[in-house]
Biopython code that builds the backbone (N, CA, C, O; Angstrom):
import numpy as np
from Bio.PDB.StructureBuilder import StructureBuilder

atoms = [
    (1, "UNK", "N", (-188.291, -47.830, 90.139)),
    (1, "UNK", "CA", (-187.327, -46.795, 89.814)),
    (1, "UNK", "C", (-188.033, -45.443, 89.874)),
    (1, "UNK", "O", (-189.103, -45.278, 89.289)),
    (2, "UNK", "N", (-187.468, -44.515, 90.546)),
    (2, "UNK", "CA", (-187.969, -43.026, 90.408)),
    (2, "UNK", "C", (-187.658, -42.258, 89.575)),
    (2, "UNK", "O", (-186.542, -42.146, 89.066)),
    (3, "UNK", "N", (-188.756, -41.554, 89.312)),
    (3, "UNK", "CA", (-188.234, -40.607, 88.322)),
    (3, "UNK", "C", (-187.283, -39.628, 88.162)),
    (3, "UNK", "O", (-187.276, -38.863, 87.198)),
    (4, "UNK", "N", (-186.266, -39.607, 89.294)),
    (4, "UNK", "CA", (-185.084, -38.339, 89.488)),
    (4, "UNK", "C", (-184.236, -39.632, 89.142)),
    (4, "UNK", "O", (-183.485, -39.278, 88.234)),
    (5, "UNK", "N", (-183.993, -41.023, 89.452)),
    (5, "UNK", "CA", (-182.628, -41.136, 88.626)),
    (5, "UNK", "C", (-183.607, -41.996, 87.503)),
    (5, "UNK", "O", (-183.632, -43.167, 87.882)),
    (6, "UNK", "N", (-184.148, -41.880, 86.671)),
    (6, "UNK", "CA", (-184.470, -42.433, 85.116)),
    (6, "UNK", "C", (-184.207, -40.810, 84.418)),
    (6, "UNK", "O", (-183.971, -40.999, 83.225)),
    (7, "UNK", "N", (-184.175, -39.709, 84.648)),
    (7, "UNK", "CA", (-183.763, -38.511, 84.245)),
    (7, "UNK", "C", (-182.217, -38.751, 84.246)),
    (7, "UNK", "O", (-181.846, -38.289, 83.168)),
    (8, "UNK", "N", (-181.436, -39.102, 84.725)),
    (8, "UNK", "CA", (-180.351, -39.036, 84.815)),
    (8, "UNK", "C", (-179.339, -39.432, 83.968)),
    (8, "UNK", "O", (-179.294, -40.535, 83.424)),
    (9, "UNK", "N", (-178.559, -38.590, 83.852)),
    (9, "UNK", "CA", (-177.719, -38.672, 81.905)),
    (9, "UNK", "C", (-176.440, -39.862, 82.708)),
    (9, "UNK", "O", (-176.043, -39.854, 83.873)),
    (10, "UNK", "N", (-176.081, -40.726, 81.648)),
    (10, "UNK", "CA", (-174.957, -41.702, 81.820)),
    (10, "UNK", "C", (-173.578, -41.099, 81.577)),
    (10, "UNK", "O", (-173.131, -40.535, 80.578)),
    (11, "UNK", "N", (-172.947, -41.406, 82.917)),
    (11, "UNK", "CA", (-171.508, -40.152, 82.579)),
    (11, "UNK", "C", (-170.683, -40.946, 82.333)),
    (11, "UNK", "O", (-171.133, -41.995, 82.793)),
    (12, "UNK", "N", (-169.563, -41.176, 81.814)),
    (12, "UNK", "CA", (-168.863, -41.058, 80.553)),
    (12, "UNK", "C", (-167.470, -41.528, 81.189)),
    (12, "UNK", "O", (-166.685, -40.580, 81.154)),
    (13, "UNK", "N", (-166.899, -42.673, 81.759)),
    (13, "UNK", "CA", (-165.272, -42.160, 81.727)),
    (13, "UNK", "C", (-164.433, -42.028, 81.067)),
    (13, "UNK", "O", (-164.500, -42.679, 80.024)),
    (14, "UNK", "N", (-163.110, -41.087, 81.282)),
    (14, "UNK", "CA", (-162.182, -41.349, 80.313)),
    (14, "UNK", "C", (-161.477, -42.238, 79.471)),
    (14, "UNK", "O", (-160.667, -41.794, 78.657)),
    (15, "UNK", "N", (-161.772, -43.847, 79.617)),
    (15, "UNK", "CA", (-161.507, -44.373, 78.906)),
    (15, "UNK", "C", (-162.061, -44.900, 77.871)),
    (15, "UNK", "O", (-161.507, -45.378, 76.882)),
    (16, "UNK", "N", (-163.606, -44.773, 78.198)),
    (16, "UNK", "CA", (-164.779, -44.981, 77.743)),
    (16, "UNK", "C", (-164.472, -43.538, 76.364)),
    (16, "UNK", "O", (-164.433, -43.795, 75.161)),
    (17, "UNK", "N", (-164.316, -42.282, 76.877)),
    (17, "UNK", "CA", (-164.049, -41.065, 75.731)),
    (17, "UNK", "C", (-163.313, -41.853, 74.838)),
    (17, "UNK", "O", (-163.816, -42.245, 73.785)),
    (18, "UNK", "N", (-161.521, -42.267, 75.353)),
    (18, "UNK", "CA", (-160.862, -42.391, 74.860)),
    (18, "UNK", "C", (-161.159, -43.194, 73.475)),
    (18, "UNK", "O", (-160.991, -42.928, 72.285)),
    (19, "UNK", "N", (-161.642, -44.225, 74.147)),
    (19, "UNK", "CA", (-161.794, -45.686, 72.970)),
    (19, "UNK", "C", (-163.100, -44.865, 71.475)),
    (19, "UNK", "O", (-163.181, -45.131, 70.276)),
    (20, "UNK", "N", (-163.954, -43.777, 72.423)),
    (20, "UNK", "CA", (-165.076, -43.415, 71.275)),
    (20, "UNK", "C", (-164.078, -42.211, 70.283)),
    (20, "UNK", "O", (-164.501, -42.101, 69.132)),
    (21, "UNK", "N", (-163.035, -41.472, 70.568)),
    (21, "UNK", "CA", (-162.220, -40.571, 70.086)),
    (21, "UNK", "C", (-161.004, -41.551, 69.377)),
    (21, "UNK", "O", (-160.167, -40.921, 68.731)),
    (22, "UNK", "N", (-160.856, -42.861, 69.435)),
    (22, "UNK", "CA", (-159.393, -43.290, 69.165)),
    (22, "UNK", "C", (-158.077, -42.984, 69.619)),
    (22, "UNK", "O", (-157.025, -43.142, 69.000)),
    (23, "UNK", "N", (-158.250, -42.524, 70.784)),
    (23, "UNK", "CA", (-156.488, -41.967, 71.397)),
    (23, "UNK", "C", (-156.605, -42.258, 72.904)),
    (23, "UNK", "O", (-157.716, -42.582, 73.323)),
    (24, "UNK", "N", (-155.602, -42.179, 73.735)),
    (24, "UNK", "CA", (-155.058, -42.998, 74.622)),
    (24, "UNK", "C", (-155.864, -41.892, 76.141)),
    (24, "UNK", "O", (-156.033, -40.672, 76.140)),
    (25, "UNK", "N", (-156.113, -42.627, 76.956)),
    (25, "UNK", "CA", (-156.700, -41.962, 78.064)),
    (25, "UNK", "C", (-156.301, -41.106, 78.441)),
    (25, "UNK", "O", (-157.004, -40.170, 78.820)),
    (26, "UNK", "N", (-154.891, -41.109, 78.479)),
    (26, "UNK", "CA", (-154.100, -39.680, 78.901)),
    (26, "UNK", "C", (-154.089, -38.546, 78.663)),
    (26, "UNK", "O", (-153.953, -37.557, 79.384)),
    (27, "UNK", "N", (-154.329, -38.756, 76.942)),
    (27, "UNK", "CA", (-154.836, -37.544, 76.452)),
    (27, "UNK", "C", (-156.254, -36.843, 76.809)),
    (27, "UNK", "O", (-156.387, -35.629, 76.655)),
    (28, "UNK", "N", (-157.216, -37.588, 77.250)),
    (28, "UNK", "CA", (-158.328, -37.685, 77.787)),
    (28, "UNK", "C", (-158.319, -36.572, 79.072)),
    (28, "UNK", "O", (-158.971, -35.540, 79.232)),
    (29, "UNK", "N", (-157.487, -37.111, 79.755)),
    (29, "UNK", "CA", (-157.404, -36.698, 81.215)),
    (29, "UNK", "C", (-156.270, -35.310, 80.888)),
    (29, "UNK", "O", (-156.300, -34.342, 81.648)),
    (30, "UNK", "N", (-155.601, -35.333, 80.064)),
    (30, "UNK", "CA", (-154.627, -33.716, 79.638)),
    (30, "UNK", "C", (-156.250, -32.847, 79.164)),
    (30, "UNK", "O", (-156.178, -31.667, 79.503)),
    (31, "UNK", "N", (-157.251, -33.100, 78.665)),
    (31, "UNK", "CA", (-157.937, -31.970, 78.597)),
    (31, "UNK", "C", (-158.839, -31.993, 79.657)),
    (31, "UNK", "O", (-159.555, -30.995, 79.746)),
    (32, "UNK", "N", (-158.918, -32.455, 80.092)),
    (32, "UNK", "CA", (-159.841, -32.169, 81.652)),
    (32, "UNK", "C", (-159.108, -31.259, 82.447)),
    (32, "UNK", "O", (-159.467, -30.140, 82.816)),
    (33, "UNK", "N", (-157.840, -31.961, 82.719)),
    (33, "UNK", "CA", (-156.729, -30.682, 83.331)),
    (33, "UNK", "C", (-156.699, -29.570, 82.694)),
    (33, "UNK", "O", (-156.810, -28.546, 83.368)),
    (34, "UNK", "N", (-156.537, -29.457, 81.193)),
    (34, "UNK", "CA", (-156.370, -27.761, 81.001)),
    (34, "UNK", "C", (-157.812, -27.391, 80.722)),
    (34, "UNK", "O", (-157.943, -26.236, 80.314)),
    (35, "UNK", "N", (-158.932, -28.102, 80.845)),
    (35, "UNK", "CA", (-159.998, -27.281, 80.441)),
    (35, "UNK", "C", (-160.766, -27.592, 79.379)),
    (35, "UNK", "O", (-161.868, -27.129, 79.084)),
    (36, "UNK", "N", (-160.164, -28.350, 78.859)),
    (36, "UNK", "CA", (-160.874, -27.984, 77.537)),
    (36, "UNK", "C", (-162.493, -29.054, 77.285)),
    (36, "UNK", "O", (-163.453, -28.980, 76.518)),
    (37, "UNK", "N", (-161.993, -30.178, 78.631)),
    (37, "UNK", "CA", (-163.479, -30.553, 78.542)),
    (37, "UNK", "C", (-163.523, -30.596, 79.892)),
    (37, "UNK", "O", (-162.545, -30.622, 80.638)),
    (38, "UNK", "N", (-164.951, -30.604, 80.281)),
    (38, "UNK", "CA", (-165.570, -30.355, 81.783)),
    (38, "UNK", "C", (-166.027, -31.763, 82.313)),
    (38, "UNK", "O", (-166.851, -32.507, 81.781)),
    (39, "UNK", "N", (-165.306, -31.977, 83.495)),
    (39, "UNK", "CA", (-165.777, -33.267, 83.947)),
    (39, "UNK", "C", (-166.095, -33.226, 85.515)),
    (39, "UNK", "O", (-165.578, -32.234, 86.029)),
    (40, "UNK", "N", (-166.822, -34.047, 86.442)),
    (40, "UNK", "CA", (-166.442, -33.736, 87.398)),
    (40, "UNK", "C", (-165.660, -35.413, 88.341)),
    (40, "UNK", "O", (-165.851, -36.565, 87.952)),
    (41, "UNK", "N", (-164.791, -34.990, 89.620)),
    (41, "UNK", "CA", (-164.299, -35.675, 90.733)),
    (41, "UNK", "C", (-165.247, -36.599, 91.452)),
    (41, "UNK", "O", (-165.630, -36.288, 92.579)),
    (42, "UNK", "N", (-165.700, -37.848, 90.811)),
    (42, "UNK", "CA", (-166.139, -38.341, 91.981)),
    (42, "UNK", "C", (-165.672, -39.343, 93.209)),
    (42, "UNK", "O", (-166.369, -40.004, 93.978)),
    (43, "UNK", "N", (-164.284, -39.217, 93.116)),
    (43, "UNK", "CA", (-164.014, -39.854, 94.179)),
    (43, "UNK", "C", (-163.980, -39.211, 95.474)),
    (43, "UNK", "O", (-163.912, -38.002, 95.699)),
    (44, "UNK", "N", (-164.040, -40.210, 96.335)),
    (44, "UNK", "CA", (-164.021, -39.779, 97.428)),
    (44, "UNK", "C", (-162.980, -38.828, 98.227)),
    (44, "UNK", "O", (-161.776, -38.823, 97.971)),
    (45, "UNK", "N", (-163.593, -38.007, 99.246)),
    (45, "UNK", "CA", (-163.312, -36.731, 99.370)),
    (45, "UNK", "C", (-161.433, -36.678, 99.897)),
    (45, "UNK", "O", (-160.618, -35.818, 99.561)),
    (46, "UNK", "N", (-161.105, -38.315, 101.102)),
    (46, "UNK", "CA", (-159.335, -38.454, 101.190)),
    (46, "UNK", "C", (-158.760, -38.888, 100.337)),
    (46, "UNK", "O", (-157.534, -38.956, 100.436)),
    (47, "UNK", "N", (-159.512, -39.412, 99.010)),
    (47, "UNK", "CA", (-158.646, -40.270, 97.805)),
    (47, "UNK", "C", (-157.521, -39.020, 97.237)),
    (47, "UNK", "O", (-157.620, -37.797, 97.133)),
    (48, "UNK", "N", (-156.538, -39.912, 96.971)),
    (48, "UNK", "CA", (-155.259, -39.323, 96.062)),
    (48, "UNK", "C", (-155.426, -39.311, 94.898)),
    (48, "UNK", "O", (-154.758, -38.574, 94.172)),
    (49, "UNK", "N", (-156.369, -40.133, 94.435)),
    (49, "UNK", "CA", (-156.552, -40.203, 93.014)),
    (49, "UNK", "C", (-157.902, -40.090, 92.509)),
    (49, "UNK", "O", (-158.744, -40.937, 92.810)),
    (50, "UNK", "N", (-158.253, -38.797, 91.530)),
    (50, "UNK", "CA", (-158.980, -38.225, 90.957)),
    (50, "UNK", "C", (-159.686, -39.886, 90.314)),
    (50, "UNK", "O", (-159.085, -40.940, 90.105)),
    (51, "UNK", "N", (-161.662, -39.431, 90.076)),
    (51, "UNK", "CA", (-162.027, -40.730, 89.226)),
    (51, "UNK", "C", (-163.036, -39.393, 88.725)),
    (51, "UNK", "O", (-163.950, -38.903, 89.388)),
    (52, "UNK", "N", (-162.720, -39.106, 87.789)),
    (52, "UNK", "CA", (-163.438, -38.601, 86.608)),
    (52, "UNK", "C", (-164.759, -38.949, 85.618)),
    (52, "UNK", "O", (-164.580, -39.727, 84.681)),
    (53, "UNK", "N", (-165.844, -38.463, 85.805)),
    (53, "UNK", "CA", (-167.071, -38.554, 85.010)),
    (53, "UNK", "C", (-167.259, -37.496, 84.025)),
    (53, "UNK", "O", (-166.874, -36.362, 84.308)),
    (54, "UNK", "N", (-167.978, -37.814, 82.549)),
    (54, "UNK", "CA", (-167.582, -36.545, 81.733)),
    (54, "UNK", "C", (-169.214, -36.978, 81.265)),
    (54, "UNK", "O", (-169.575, -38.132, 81.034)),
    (55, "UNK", "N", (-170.106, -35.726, 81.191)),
    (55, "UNK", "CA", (-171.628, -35.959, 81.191)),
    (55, "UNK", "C", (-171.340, -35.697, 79.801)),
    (55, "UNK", "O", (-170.469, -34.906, 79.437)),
    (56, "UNK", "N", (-172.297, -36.565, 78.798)),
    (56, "UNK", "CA", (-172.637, -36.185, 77.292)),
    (56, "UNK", "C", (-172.757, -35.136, 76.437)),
    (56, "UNK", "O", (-172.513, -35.009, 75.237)),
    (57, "UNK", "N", (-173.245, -34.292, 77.407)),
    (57, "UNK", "CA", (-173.351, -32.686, 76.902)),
    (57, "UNK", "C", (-172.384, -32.095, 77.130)),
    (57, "UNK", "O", (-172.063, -31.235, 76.309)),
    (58, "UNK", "N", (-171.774, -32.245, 77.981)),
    (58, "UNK", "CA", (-169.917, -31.216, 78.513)),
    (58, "UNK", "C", (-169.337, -32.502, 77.009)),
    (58, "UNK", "O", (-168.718, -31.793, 76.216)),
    (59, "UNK", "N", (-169.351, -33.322, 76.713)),
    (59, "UNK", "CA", (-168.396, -33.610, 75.686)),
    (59, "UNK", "C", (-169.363, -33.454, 74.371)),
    (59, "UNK", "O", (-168.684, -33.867, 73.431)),
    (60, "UNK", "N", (-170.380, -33.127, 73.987)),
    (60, "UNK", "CA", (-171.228, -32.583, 72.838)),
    (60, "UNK", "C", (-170.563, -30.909, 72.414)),
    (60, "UNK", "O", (-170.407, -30.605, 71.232)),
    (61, "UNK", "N", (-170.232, -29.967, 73.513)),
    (61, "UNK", "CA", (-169.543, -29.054, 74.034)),
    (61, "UNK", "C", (-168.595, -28.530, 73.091)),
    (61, "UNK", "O", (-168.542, -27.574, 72.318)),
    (62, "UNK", "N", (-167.572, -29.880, 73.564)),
    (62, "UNK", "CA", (-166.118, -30.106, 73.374)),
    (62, "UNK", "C", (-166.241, -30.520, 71.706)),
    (62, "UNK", "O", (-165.757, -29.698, 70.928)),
    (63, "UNK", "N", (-166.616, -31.260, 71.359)),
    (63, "UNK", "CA", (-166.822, -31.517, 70.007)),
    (63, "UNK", "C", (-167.173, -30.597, 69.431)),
    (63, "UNK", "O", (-166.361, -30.444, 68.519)),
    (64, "UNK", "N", (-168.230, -29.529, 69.372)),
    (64, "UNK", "CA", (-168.564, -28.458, 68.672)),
    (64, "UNK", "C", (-167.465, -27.104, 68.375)),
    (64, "UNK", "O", (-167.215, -26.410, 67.390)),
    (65, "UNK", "N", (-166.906, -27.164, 70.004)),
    (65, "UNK", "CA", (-165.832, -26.270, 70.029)),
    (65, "UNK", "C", (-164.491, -26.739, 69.032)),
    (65, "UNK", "O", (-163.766, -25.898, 68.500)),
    (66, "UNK", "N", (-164.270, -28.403, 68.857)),
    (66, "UNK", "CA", (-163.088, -28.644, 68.301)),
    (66, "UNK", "C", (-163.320, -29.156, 66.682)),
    (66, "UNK", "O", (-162.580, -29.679, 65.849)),
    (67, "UNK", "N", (-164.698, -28.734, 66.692)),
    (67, "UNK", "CA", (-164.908, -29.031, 64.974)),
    (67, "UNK", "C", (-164.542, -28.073, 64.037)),
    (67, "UNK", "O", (-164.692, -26.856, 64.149)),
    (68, "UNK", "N", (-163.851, -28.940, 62.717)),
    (68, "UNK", "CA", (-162.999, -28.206, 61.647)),
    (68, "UNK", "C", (-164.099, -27.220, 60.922)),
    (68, "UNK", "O", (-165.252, -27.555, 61.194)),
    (69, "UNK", "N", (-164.022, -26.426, 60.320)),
    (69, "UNK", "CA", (-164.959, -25.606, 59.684)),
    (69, "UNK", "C", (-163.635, -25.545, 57.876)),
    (69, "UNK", "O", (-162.598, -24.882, 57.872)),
    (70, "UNK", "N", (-163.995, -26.172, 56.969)),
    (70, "UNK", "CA", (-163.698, -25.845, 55.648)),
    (70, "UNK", "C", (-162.814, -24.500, 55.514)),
    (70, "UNK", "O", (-163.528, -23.522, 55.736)),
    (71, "UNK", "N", (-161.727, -24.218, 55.274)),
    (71, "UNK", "CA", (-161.339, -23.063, 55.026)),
    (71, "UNK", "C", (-161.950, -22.541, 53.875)),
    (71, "UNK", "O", (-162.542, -23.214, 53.031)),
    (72, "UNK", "N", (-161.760, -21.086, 53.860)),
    (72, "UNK", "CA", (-162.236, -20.372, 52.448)),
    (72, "UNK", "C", (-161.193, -20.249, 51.526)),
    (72, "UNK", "O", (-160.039, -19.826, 51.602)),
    (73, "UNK", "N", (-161.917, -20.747, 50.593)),
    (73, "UNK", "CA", (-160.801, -20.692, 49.052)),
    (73, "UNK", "C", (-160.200, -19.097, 49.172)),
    (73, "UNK", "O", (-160.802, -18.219, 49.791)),
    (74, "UNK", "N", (-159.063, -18.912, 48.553)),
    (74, "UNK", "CA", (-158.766, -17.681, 48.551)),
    (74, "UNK", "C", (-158.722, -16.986, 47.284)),
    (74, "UNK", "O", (-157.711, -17.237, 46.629)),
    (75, "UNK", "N", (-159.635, -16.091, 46.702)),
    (75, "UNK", "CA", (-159.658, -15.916, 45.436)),
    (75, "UNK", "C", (-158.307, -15.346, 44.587)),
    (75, "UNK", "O", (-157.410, -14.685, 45.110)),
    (76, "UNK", "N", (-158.356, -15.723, 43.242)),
    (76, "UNK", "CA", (-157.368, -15.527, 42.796)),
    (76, "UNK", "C", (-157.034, -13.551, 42.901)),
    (76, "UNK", "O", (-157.836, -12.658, 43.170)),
    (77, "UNK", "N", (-155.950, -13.488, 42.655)),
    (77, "UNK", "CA", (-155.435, -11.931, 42.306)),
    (77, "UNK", "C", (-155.290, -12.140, 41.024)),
    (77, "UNK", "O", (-154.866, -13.183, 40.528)),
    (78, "UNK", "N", (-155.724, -10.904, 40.286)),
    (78, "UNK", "CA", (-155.620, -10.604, 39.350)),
    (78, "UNK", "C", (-154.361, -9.849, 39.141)),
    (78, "UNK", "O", (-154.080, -8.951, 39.934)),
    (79, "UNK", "N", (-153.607, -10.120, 38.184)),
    (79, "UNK", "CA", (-152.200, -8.621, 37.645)),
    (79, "UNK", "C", (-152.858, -7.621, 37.361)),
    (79, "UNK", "O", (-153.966, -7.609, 36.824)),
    (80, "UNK", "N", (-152.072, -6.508, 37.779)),
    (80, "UNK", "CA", (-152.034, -5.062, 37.191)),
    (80, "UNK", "C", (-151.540, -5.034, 36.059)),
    (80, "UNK", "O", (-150.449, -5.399, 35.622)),
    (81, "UNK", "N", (-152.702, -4.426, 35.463)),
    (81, "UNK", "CA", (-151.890, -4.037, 33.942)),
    (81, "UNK", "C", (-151.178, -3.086, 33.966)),
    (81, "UNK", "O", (-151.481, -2.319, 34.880)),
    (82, "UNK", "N", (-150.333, -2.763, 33.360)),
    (82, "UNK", "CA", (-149.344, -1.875, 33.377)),
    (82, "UNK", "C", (-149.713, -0.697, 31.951)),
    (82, "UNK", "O", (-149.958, -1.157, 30.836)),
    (83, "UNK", "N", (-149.700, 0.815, 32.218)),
    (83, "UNK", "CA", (-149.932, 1.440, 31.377)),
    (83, "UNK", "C", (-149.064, 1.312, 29.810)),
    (83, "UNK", "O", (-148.125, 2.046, 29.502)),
    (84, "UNK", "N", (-149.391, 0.673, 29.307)),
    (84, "UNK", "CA", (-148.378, 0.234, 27.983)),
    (84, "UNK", "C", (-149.034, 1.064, 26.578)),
    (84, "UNK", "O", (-150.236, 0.974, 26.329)),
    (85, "UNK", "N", (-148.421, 1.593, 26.010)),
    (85, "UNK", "CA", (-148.960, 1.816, 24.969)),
    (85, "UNK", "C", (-148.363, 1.233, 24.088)),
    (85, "UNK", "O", (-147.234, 1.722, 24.051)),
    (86, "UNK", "N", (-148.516, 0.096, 22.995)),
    (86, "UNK", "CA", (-148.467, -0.453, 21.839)),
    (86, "UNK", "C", (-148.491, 0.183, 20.655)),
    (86, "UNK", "O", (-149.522, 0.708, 20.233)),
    (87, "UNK", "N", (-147.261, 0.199, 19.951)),
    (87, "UNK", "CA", (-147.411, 0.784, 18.550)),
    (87, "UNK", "C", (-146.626, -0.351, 17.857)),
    (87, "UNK", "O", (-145.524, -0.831, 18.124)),
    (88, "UNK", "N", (-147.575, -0.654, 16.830)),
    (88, "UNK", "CA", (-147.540, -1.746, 15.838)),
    (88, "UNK", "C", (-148.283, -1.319, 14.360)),
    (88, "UNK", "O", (-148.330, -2.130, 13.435)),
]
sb = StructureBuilder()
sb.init_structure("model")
sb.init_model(0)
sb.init_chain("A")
sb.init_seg("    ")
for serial, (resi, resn, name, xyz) in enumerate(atoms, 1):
    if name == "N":
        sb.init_residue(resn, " ", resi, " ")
    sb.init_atom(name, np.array(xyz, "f"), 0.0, 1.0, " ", f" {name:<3s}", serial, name[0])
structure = sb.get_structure()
């Protein structure tokens, strides 16, 4: 084995994402189409039908970009006191 493919990262298909995310391939393949994760075409160049590879790091990416961050508590408001003068 040479050392240019033992360097070589294991790419990923969409169903393979799917099953590690829990949701259905389709959804898989809806963010490749709009973008939101980077994959590339390796089928062949007259095929009709797209075969999609998604490298570890383009979906390391995607995860960072779609991770929740804790909202911030929102501190309480305090009332205005109202100028009162008290006679008792």
């Amino acid at each position: 084995m040479s050392t240019a493919t033992a360097t070589l990262p294991i790419m990923l298909t969409p169903p393979a994402v799917a099953k590690r995310y829990g949701v259905k391939p389709e959804r898989i393949l809806g963010w490749i189409r709009s973008g939101e994760i980077r994959a590339i075409d390796v089928s062949s160049k007259g095929s009709k039908r797209p075969r999609f590879r998604i490298d570890p790091k383009d979906l390391e990416v995607f995860e960072l970009r779609r991770s929740v961050v804790p909202a911030k508590k929102p501190s309480r408001r305090r009332r205005q006191q109202a100028d009162v003068t008290e006679y008792f």
